[in-house]
C-alpha positions in Angstrom: -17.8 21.8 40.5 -15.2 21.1 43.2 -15.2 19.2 46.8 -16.7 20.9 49.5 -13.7 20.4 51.3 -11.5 21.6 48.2 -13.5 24.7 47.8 -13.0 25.7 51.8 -8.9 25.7 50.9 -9.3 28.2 48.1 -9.5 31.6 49.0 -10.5 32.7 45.8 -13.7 31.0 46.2 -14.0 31.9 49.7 -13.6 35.7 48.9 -15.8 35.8 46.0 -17.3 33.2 45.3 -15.7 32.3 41.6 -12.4 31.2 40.6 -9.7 33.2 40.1 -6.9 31.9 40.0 -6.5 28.3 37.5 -4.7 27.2 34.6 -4.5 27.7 31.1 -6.4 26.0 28.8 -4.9 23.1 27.0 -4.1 24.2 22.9 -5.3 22.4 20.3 -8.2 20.6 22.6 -10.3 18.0 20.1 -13.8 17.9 20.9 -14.0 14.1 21.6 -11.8 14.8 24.2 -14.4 17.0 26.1 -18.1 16.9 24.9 -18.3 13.5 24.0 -16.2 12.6 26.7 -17.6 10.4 30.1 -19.4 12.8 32.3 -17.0 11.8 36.1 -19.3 10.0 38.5 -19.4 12.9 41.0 -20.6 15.4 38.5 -23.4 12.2 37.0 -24.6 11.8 40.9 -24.9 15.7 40.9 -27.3 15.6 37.7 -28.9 12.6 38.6 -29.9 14.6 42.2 -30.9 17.6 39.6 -33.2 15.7 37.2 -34.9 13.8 40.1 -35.8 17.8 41.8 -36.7 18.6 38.2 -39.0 16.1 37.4 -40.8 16.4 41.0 -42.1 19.8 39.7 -42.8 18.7 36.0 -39.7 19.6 34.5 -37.9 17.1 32.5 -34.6 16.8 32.1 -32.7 14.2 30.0 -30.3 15.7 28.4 -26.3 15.1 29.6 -23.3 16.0 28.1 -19.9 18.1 28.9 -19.7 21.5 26.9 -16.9 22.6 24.6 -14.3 23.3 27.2 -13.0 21.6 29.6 -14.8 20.7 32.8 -18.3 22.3 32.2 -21.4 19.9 32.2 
């Protein structure tokens, strides 16, 4: 996930709607550097917002963590 106001600067987004242009990813990443790593407090207010929607329909939702690579949750 990005800023709003990030995402209107890329035209890659814009255009299609996925990235398309980024880095490469770093070698040799350890896992405790991603998975177990804290989840930032823009993309935890995002989930929060998520699981409170989820649970107002009966779905529960308590599991948080990142995935393997970098910048997924």
């Amino acid at each position: 996930m990005i800023p709003k106001a990030a995402y209107h600067k890329r035209q890659d987004l814009l255009f299609t709607g996925r990235t398309l242009v980024g880095r490469v990813g770093a070698k040799n990443q350890q896992f405790s550097d991603h998975y177990f790593a804290k989840i930032p407090n823009e993309i935890e207010a995002v989930l929060r917002e998520i699981e409170n929607e989820f649970l107002e329909i009966g779905i529960p939702f308590k599991t948080r963590h990142n995935e393997v690579a970098n910048n997924q949750f």
